[in-house]
C-alpha positions as MATLAB code, in Angstrom:
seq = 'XXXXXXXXXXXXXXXXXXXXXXXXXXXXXXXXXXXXXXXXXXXXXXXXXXXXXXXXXXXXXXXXXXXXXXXXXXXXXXXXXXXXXXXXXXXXXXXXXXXXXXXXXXXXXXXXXXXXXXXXXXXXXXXXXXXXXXXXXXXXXXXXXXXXXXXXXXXXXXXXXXXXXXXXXXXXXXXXXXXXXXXXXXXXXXXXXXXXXXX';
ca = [
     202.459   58.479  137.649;
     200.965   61.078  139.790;
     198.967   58.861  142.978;
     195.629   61.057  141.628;
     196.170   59.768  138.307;
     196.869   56.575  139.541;
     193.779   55.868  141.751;
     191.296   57.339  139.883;
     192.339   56.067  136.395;
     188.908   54.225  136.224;
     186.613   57.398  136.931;
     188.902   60.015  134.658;
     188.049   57.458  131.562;
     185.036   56.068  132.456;
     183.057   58.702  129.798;
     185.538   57.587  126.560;
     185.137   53.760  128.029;
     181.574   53.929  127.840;
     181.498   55.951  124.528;
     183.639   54.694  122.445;
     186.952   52.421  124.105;
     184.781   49.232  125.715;
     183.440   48.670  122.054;
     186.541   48.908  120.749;
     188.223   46.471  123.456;
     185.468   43.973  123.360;
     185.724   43.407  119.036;
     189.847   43.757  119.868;
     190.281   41.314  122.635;
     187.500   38.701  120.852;
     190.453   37.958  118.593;
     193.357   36.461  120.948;
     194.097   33.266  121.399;
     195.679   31.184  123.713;
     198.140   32.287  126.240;
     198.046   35.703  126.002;
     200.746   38.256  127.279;
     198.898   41.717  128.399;
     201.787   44.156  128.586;
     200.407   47.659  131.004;
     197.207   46.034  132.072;
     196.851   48.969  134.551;
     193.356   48.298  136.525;
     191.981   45.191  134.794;
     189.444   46.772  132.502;
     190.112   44.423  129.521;
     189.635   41.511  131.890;
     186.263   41.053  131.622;
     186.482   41.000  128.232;
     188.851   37.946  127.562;
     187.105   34.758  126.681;
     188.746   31.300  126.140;
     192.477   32.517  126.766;
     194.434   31.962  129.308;
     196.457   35.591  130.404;
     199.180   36.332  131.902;
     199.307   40.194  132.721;
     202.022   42.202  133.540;
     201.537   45.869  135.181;
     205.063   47.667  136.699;
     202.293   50.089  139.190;
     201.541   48.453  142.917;
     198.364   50.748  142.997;
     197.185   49.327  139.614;
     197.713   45.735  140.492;
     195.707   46.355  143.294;
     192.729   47.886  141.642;
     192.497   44.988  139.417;
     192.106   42.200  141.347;
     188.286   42.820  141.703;
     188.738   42.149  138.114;
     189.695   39.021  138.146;
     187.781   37.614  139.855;
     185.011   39.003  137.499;
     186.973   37.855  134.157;
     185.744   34.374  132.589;
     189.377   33.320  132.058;
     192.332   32.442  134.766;
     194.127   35.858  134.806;
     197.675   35.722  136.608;
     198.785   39.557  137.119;
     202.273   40.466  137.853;
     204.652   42.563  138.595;
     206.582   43.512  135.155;
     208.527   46.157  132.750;
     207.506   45.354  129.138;
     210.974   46.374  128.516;
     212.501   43.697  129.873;
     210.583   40.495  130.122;
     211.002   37.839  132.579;
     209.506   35.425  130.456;
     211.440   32.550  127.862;
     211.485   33.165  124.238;
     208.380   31.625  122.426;
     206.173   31.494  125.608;
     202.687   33.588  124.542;
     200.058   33.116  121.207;
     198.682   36.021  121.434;
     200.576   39.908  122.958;
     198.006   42.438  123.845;
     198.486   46.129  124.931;
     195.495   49.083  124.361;
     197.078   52.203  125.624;
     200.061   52.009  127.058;
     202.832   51.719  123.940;
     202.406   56.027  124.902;
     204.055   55.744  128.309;
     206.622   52.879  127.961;
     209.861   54.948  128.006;
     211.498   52.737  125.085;
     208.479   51.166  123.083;
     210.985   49.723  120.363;
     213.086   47.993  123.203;
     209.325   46.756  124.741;
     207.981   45.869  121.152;
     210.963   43.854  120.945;
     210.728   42.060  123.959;
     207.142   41.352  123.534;
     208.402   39.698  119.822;
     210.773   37.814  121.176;
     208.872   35.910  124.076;
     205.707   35.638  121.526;
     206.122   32.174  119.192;
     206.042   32.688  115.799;
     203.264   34.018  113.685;
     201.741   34.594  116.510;
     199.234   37.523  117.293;
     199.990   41.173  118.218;
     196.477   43.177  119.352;
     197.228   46.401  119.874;
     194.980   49.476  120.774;
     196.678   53.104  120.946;
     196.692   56.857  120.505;
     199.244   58.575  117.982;
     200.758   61.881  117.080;
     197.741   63.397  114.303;
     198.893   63.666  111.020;
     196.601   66.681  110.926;
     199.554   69.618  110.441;
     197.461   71.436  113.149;
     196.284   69.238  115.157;
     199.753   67.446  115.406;
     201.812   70.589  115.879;
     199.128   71.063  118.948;
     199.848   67.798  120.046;
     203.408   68.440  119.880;
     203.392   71.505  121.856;
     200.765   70.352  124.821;
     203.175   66.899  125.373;
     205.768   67.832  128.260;
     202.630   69.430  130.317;
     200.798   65.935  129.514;
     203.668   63.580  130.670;
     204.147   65.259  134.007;
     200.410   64.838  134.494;
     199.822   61.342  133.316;
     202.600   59.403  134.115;
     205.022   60.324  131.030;
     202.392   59.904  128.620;
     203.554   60.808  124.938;
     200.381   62.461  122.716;
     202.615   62.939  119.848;
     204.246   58.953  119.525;
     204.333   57.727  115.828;
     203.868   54.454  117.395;
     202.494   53.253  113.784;
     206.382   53.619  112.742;
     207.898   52.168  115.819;
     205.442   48.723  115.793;
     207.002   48.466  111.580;
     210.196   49.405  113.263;
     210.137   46.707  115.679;
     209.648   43.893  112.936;
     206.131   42.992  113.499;
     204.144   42.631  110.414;
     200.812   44.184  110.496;
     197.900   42.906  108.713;
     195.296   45.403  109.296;
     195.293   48.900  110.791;
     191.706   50.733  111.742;
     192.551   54.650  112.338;
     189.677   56.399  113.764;
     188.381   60.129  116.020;
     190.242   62.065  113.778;
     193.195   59.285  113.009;
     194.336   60.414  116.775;
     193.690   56.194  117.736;
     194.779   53.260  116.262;
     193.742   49.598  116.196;
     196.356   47.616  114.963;
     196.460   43.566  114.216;
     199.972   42.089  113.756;
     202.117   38.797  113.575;
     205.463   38.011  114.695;
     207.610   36.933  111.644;
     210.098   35.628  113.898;
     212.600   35.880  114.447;
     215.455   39.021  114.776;
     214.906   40.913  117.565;
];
């Protein structure tokens, strides 16, 4: 991730946050329970939002980390953040109730190996709430996508625009109970459960 990118995440999204992504968080995140896993929590913005959880949340970027500590100590819940690769999890098998991620499934180089990881150290039946941008299934708009992606991962961080990340989630094993597409099916709300238990 390109240090710009990096330390001014916050401001370069601040217009789609307050337009359209905090709503979207806040009805998301109202629905985990528990200890929750939050796999890319980047600078924190979600932590506000958490209420009666307990999180654990995991973010591989030093400069990240560091820009959300102001949000923790704003969040309503204990928030432990950490050092972590959602593709391989420190954590035991069965530990978390509830697995969150909103954008970042784009930018994990192996999202089935993460999804996988993320089943296998979330209990059974347990919650997936997940938040993400996918490839269009507009024949224009996801050729465009398509053809703009290796200029958009150099500049944010190896961010995919074209991921059928609807495909790798069912590909993973998670079941998913309801899926909201929305602005032009380009984002995705997604609520899943872990069936348990083949990884």
């Amino acid at each position: 991730m390109g240090t710009y990118f990096r330390t001014n995440y916050d401001q370069l999204m601040k217009p789609l946050e307050k337009r359209m992504f905090s709503r979207i968080r806040s009805k998301l995140l109202a629905k985990a329970q528990g200890h929750v896993l939050e796999v890319g929590s980047g600078t924190g913005i979600n932590f506000p939002l958490y209420t009666n959880v307990e999180v654990t949340a995991i973010e591989p970027d030093q400069t990240m980390r560091d820009q959300s500590m102001k949000r923790v100590k704003e969040a309503s819940v204990p928030i432990q953040v950490e050092d972590g690769d959602a593709q391989r999890l420190k954590f035991a098998d069965d530990t978390f109730d509830t697995v969150v991620g909103t954008l970042v499934l784009c930018s994990i180089p192996d999202p089935l190996q993460a999804l996988q990881e993320m089943r296998r150290v979330l209990k059974s039946q347990g919650k997936f709430l997940l938040f993400e941008h996918i490839r269009s299934d507009n024949p224009v708009l996801g050729k465009t996508m398509d053809i703009l992606t290796p200029a958009w991962k150099r500049m944010f961080d190896g961010c995919h625009l074209n991921r059928n990340t609807v495909e790798i989630i069912r590909n993973a094993g998670i079941e998913i109970e309801s899926i909201h597409r929305m602005f032009n099916r380009i984002f995705v709300v997604i609520e899943g459960s872990n069936p348990k238990q083949s990884y």
